[in-house]
PQR file of N, CA, C, O and H, with PARSE charges and radii, in Angstrom:
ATOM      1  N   UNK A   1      32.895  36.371 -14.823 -0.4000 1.5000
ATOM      2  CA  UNK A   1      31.805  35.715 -14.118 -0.0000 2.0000
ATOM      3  C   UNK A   1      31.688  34.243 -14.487  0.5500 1.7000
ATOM      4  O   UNK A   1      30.725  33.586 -14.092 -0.5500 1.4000
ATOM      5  N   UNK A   2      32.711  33.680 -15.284 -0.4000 1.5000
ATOM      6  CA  UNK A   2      32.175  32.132 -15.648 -0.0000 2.0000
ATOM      7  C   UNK A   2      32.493  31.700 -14.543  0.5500 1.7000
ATOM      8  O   UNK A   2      31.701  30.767 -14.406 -0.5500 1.4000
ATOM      9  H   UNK A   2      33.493  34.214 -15.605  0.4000 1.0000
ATOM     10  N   UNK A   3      33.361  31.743 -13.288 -0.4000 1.5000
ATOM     11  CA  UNK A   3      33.064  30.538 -12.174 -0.0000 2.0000
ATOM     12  C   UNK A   3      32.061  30.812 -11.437  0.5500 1.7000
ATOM     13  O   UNK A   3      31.678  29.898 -10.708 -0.5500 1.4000
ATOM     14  H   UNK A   3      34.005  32.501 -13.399  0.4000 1.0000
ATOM     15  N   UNK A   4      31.142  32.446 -11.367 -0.4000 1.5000
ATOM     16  CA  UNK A   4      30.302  32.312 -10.736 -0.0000 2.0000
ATOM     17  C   UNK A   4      28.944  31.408 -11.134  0.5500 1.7000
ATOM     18  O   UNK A   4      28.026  31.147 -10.357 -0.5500 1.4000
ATOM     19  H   UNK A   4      31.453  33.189 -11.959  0.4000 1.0000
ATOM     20  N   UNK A   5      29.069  30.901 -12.866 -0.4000 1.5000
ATOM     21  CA  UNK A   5      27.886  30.523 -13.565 -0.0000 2.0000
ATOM     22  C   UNK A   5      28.327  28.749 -13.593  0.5500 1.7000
ATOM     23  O   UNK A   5      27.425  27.932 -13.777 -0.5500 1.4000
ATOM     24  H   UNK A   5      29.815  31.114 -13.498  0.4000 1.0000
ATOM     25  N   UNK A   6      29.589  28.343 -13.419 -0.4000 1.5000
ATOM     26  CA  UNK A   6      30.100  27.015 -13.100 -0.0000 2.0000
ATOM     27  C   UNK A   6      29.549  26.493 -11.413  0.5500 1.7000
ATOM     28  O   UNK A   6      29.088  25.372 -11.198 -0.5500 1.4000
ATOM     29  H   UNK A   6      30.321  29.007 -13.270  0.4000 1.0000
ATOM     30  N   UNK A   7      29.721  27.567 -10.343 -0.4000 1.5000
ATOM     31  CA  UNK A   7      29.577  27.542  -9.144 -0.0000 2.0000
ATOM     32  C   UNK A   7      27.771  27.045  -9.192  0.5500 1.7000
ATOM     33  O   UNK A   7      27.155  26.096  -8.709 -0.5500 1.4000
ATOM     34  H   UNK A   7      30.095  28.478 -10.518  0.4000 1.0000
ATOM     35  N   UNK A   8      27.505  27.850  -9.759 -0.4000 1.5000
ATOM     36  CA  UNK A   8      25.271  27.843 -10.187 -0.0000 2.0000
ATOM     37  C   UNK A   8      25.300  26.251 -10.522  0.5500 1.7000
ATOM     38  O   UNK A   8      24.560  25.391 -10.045 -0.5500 1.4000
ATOM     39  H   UNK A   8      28.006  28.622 -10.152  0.4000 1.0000
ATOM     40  N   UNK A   9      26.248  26.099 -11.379 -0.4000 1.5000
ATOM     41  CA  UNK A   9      26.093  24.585 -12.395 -0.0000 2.0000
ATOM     42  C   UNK A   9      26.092  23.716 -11.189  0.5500 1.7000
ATOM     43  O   UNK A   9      25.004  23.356 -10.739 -0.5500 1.4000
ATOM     44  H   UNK A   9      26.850  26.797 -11.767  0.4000 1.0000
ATOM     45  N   UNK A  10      27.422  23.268 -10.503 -0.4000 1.5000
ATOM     46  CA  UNK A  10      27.564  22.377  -9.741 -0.0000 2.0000
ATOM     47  C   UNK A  10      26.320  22.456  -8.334  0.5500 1.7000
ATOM     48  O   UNK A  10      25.567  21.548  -7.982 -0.5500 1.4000
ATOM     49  H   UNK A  10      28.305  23.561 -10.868  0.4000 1.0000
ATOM     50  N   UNK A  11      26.396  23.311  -7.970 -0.4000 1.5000
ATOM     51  CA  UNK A  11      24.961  23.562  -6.573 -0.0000 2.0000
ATOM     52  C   UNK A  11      24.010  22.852  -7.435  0.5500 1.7000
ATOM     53  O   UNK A  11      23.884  21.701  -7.017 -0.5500 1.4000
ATOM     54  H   UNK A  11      27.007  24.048  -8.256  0.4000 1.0000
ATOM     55  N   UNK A  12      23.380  23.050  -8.341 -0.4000 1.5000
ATOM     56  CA  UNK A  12      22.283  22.445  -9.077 -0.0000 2.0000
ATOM     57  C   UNK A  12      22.472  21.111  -9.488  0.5500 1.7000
ATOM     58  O   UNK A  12      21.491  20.368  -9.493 -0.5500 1.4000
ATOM     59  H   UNK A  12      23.483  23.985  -8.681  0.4000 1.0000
ATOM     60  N   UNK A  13      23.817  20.595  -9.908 -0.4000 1.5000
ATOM     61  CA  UNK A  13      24.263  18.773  -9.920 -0.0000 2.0000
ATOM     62  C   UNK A  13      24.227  18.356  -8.578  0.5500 1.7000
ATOM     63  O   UNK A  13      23.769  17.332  -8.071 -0.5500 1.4000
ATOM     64  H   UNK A  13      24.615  21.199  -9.904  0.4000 1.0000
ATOM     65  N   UNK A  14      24.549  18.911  -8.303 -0.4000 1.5000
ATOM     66  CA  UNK A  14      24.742  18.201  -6.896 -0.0000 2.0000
ATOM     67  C   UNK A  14      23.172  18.239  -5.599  0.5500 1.7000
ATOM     68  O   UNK A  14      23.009  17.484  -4.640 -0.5500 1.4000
ATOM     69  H   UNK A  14      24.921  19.743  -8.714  0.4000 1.0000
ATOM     70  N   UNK A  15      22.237  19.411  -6.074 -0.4000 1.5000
ATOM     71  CA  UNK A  15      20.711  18.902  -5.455 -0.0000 2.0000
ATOM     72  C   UNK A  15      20.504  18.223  -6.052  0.5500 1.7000
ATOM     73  O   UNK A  15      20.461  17.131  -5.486 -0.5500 1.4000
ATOM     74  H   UNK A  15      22.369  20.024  -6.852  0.4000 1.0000
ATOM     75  N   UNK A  16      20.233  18.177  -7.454 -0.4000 1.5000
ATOM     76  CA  UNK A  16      19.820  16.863  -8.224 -0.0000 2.0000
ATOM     77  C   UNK A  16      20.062  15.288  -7.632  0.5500 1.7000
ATOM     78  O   UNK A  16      19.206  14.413  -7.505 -0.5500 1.4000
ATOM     79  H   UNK A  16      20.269  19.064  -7.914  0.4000 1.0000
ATOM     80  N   UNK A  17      21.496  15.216  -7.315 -0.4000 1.5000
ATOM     81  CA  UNK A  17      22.223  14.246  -6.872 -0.0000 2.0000
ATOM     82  C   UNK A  17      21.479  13.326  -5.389  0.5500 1.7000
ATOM     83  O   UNK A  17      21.068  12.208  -5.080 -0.5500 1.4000
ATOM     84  H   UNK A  17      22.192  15.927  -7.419  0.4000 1.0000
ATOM     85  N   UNK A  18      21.659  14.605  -4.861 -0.4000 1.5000
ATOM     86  CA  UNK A  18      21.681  14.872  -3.164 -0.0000 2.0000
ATOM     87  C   UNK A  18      19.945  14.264  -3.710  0.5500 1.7000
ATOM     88  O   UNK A  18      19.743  13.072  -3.479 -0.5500 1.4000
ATOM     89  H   UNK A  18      21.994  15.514  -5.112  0.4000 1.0000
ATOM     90  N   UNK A  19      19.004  14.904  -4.260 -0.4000 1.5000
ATOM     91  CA  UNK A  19      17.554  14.777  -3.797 -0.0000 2.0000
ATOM     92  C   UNK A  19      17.109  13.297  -4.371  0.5500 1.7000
ATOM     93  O   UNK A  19      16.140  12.779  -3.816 -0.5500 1.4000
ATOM     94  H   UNK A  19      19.168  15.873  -4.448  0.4000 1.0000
ATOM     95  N   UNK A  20      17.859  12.462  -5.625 -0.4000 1.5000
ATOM     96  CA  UNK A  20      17.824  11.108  -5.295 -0.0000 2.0000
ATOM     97  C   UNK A  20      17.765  10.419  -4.728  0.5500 1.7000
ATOM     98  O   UNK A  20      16.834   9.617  -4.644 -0.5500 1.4000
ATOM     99  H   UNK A  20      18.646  12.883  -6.076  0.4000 1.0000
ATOM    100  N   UNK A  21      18.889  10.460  -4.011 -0.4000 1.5000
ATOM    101  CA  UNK A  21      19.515   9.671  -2.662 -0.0000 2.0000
ATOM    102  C   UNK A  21      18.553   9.774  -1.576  0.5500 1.7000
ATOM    103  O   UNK A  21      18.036   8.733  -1.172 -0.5500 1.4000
ATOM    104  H   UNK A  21      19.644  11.112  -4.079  0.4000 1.0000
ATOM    105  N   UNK A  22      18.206  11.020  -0.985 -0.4000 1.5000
ATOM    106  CA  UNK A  22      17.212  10.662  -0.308 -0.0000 2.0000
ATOM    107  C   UNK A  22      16.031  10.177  -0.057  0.5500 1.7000
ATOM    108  O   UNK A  22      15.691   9.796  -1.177 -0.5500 1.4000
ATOM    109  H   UNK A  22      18.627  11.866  -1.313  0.4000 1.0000
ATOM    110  N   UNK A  23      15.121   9.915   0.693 -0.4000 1.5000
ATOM    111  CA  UNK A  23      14.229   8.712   0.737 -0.0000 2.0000
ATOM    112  C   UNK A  23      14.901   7.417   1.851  0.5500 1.7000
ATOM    113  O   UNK A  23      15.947   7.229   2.473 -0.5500 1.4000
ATOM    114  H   UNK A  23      15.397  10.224   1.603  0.4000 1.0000
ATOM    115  N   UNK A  24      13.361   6.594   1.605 -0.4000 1.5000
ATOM    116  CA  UNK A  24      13.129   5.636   3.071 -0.0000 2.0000
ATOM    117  C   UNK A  24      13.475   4.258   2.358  0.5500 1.7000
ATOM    118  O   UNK A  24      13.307   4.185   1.141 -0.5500 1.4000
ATOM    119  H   UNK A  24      12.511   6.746   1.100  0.4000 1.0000
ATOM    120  N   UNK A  25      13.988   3.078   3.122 -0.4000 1.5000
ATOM    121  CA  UNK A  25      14.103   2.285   1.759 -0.0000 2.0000
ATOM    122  C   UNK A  25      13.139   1.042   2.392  0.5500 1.7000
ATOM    123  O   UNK A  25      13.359  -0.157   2.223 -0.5500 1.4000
ATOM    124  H   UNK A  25      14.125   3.137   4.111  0.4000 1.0000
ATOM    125  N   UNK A  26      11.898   1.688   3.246 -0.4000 1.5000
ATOM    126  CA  UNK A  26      11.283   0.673   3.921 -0.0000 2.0000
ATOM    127  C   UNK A  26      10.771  -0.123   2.613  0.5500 1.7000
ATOM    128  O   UNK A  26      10.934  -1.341   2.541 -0.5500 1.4000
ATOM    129  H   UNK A  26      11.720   2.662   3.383  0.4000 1.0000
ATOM    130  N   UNK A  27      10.184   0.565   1.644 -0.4000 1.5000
ATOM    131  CA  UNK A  27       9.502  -0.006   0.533 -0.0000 2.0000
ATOM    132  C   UNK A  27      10.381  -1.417   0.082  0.5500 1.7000
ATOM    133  O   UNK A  27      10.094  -2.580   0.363 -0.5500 1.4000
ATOM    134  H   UNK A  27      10.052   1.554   1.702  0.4000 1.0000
ATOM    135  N   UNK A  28      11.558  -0.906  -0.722 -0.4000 1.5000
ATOM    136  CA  UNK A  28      12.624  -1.961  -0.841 -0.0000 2.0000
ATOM    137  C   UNK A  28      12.890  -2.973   0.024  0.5500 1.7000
ATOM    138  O   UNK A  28      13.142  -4.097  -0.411 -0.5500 1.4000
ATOM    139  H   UNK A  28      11.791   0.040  -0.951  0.4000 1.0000
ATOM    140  N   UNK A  29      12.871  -2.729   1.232 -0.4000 1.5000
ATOM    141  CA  UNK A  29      13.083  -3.976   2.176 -0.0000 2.0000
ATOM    142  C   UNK A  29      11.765  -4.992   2.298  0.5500 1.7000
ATOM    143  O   UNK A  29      11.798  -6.218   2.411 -0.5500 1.4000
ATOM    144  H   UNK A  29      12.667  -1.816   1.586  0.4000 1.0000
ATOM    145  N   UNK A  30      10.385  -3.965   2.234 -0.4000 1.5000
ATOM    146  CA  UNK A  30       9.216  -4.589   2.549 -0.0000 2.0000
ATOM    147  C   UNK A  30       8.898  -6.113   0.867  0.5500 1.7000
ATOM    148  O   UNK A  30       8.408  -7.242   0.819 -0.5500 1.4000
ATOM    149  H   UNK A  30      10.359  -2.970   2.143  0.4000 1.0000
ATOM    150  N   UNK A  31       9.708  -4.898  -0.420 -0.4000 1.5000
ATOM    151  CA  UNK A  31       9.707  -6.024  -1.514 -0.0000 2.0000
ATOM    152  C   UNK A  31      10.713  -7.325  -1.281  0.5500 1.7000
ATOM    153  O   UNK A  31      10.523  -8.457  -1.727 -0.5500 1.4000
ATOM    154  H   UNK A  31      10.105  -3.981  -0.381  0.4000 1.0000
ATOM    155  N   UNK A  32      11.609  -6.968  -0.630 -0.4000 1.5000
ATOM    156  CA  UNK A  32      12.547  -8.067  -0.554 -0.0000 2.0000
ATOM    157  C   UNK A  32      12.520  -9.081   0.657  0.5500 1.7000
ATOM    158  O   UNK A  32      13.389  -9.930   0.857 -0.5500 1.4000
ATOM    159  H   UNK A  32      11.764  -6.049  -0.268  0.4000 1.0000
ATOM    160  N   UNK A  33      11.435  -8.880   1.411 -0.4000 1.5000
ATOM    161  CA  UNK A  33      10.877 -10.088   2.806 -0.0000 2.0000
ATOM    162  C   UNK A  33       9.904 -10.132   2.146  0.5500 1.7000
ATOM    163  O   UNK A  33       9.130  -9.234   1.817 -0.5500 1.4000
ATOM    164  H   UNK A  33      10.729  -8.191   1.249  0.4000 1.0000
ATOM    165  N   UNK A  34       9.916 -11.794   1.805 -0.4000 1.5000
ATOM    166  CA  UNK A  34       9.094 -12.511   1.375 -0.0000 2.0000
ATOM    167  C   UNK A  34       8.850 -13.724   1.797  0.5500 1.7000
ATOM    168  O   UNK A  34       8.117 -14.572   1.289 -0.5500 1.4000
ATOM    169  H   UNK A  34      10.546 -12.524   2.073  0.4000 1.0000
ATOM    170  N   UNK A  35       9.453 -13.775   2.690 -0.4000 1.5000
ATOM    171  CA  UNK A  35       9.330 -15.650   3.732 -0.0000 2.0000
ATOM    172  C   UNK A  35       9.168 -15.067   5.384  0.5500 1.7000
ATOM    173  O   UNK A  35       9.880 -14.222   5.926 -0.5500 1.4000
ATOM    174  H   UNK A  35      10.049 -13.086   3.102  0.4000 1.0000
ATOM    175  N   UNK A  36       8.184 -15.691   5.881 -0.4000 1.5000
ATOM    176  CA  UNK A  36       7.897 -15.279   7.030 -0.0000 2.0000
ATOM    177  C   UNK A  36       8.136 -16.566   7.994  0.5500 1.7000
ATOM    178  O   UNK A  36       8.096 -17.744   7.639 -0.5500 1.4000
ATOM    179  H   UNK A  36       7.605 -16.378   5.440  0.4000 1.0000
ATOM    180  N   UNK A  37       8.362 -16.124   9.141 -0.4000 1.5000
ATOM    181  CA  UNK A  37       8.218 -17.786  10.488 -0.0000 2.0000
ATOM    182  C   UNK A  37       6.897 -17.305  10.773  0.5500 1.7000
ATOM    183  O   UNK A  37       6.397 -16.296  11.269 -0.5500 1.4000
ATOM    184  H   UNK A  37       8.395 -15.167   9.430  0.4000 1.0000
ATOM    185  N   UNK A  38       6.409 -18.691  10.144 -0.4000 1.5000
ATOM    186  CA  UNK A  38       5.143 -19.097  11.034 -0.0000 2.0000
ATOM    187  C   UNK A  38       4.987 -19.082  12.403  0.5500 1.7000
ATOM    188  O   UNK A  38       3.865 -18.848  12.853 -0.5500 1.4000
ATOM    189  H   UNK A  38       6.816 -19.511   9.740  0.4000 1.0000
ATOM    190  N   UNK A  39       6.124 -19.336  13.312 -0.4000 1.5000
ATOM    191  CA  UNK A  39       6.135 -18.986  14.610 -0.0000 2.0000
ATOM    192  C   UNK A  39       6.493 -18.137  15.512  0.5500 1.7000
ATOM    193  O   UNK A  39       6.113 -18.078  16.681 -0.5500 1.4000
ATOM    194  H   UNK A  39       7.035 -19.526  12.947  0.4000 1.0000
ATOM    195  N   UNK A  40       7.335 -17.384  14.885 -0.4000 1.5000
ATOM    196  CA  UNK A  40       7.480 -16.195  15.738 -0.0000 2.0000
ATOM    197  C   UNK A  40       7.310 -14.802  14.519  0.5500 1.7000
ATOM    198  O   UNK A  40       7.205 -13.621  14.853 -0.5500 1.4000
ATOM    199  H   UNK A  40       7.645 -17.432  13.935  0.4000 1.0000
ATOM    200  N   UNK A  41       7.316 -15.235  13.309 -0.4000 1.5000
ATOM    201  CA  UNK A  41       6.117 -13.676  12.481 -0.0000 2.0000
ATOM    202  C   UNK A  41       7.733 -13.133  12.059  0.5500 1.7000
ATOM    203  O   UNK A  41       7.646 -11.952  11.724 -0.5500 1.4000
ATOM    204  H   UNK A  41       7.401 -16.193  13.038  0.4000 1.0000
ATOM    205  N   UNK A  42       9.062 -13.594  11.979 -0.4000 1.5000
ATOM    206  CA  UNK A  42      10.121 -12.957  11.826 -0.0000 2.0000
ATOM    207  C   UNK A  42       9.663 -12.892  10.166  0.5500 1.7000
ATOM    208  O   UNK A  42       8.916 -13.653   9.550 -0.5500 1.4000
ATOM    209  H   UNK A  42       9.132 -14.554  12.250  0.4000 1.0000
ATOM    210  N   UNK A  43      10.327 -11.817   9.746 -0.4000 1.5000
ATOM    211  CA  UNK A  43      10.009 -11.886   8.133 -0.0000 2.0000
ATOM    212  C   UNK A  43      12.185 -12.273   7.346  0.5500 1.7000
ATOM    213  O   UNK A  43      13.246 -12.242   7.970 -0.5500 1.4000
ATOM    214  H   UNK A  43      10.934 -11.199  10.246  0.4000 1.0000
ATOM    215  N   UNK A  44      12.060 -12.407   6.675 -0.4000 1.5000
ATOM    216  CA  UNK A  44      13.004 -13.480   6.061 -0.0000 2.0000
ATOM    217  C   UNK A  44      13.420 -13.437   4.692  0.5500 1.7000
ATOM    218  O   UNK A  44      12.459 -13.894   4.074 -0.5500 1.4000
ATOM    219  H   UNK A  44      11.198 -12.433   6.168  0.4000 1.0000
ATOM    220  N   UNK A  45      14.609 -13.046   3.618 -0.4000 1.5000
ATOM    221  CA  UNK A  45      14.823 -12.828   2.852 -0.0000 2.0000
ATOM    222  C   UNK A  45      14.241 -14.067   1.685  0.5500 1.7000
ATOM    223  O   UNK A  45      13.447 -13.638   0.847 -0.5500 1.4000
ATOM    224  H   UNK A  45      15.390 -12.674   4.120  0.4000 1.0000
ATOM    225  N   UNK A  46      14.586 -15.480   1.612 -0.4000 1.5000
ATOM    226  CA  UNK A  46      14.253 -16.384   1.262 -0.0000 2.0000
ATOM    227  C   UNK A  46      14.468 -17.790   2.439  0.5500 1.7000
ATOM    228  O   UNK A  46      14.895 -17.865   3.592 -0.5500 1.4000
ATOM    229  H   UNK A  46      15.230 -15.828   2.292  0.4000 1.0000
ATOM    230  N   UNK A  47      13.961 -18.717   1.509 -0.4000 1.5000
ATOM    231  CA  UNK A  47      13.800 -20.375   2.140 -0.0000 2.0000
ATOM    232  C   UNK A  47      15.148 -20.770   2.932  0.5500 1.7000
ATOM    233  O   UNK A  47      15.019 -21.064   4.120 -0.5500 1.4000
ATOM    234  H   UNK A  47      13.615 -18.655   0.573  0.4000 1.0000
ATOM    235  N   UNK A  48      16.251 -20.792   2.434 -0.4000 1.5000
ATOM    236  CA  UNK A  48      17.427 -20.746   2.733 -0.0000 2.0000
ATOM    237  C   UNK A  48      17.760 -19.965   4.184  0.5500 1.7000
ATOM    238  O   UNK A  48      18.320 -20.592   5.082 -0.5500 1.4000
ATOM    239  H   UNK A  48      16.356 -20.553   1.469  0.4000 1.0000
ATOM    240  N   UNK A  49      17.470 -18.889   4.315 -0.4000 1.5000
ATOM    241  CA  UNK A  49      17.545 -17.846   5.638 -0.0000 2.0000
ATOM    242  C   UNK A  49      16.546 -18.645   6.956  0.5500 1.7000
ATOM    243  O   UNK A  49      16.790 -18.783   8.155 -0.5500 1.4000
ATOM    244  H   UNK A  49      17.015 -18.379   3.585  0.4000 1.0000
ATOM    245  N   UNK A  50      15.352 -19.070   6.116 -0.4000 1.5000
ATOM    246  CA  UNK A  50      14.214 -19.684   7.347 -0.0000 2.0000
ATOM    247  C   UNK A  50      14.577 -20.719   7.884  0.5500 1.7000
ATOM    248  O   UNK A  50      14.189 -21.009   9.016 -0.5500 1.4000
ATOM    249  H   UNK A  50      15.153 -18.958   5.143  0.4000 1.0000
ATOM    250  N   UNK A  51      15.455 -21.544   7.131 -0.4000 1.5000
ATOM    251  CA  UNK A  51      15.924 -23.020   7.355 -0.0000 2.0000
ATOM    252  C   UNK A  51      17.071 -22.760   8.654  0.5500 1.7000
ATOM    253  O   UNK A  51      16.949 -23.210   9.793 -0.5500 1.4000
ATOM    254  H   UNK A  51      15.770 -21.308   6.211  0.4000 1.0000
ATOM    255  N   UNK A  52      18.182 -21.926   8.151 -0.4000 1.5000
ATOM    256  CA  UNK A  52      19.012 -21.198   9.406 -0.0000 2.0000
ATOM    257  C   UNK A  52      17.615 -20.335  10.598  0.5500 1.7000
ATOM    258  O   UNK A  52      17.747 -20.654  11.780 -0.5500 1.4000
ATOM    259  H   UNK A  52      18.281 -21.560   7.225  0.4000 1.0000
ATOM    260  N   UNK A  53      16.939 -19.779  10.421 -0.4000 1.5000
ATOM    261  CA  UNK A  53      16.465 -19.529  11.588 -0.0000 2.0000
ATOM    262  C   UNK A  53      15.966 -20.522  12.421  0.5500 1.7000
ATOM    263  O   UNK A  53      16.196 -20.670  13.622 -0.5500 1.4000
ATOM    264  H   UNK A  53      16.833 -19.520   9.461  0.4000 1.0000
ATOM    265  N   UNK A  54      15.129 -21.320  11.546 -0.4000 1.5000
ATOM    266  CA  UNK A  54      13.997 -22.491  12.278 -0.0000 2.0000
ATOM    267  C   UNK A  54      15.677 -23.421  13.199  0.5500 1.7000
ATOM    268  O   UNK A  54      15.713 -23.576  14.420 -0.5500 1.4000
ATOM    269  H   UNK A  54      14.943 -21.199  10.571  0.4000 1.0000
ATOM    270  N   UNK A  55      16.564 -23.776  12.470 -0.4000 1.5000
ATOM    271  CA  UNK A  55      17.816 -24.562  13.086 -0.0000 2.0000
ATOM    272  C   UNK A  55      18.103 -23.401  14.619  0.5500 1.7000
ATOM    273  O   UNK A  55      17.937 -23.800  15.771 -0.5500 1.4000
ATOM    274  H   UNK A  55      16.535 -23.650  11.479  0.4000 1.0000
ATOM    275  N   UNK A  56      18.428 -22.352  14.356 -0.4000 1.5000
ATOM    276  CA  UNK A  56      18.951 -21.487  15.384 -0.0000 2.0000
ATOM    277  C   UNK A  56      17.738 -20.948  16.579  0.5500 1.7000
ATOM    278  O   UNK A  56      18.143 -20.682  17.710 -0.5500 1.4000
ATOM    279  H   UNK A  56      18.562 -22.028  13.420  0.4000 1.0000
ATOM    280  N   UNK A  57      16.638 -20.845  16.336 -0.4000 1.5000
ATOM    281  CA  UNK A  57      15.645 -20.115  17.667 -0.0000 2.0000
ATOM    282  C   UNK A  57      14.473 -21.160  17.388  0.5500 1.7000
ATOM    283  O   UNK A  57      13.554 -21.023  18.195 -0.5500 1.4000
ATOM    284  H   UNK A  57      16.309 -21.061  15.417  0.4000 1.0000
ATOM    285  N   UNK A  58      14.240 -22.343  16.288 -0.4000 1.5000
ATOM    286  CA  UNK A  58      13.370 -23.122  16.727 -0.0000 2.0000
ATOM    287  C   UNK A  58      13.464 -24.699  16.174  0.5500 1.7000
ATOM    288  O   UNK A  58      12.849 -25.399  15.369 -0.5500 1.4000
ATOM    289  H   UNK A  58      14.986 -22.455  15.632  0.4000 1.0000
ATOM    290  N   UNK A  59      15.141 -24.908  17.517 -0.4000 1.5000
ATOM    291  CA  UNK A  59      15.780 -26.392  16.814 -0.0000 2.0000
ATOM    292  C   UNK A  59      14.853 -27.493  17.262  0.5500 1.7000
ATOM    293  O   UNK A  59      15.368 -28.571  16.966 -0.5500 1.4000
ATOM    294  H   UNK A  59      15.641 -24.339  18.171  0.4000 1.0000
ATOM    295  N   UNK A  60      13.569 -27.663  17.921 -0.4000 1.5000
ATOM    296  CA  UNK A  60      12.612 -28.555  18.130 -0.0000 2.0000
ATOM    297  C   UNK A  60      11.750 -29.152  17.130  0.5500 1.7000
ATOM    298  O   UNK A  60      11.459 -30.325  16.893 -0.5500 1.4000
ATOM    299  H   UNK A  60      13.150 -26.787  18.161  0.4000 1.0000
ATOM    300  N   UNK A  61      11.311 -27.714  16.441 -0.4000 1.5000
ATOM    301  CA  UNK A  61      10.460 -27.569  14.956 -0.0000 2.0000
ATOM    302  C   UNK A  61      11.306 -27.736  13.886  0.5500 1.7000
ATOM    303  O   UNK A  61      12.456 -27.328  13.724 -0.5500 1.4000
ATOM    304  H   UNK A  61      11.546 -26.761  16.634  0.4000 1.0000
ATOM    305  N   UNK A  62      10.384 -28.578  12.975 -0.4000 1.5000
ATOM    306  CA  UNK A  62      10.871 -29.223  11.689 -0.0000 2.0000
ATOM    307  C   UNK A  62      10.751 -27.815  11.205  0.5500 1.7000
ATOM    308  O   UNK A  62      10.044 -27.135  11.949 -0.5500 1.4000
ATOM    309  H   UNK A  62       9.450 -28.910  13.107  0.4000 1.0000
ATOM    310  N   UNK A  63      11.382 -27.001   9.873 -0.4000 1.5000
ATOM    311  CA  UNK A  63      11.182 -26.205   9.326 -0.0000 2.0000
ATOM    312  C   UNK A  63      10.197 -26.400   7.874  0.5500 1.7000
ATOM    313  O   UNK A  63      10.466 -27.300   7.078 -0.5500 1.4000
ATOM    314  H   UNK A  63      11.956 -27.554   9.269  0.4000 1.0000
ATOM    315  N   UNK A  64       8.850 -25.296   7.606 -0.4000 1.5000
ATOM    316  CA  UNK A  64       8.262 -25.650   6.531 -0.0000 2.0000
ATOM    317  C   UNK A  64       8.774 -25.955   4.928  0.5500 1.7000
ATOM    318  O   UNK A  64       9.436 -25.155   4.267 -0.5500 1.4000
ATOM    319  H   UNK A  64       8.631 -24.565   8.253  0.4000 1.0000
ATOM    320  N   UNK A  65       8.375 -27.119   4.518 -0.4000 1.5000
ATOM    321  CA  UNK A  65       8.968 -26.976   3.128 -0.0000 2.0000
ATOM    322  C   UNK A  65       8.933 -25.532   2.176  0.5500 1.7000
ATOM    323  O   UNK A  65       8.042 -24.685   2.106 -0.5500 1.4000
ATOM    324  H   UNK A  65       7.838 -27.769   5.055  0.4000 1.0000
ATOM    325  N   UNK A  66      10.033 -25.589   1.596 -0.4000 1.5000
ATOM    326  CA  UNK A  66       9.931 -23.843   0.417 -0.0000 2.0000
ATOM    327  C   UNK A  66       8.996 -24.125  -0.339  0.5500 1.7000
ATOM    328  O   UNK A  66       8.359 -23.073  -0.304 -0.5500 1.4000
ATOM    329  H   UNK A  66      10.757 -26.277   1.652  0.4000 1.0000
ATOM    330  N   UNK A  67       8.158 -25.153  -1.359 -0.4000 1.5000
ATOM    331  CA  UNK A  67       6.733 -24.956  -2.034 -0.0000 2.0000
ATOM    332  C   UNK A  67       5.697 -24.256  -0.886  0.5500 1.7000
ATOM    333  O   UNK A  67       4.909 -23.314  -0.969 -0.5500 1.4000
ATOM    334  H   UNK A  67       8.676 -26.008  -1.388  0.4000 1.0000
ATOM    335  N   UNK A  68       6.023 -25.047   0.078 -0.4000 1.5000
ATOM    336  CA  UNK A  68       4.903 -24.942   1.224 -0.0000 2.0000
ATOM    337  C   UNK A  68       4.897 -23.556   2.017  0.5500 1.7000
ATOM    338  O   UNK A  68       3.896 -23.184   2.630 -0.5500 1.4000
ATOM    339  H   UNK A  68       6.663 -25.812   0.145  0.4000 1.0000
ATOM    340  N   UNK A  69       5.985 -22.876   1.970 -0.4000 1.5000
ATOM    341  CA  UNK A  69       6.194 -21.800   2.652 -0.0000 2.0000
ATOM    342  C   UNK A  69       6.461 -20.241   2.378  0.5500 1.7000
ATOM    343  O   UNK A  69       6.624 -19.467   3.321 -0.5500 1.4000
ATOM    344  H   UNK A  69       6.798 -23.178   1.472  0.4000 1.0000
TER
END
């Protein structure tokens, strides 16, 4: 019977495993947008990313300074 008690072992590593992994990773994403456009509400990893957006969907508008934003 030891592979039937090895077979028990691994099913049980492997929910363990398996029930980590699952989950939503809205949380994680919601910690990691932290720069928003003031004009269209896009949310934005950092200053750097807003500067490429404000250039690409709002090349009219100056983009806000990073203290300021």
């Amino acid at each position: 019977m030891t592979r039937g008690k090895q077979k028990i072992e691994a099913q049980r590593r492997n929910a363990e495993r398996n029930q980590k992994a699952k989950g939503s990773q809205l949380e994680a994403r919601v910690v990691g947008l932290k720069v928003g456009c003031p004009i269209c509400k896009v949310q934005l990893a950092n200053h750097n990313q807003l500067v490429d957006h404000y250039a690409s969907k709002h090349p009219k508008e100056k983009p806000p300074s990073e203290s300021g934003g």
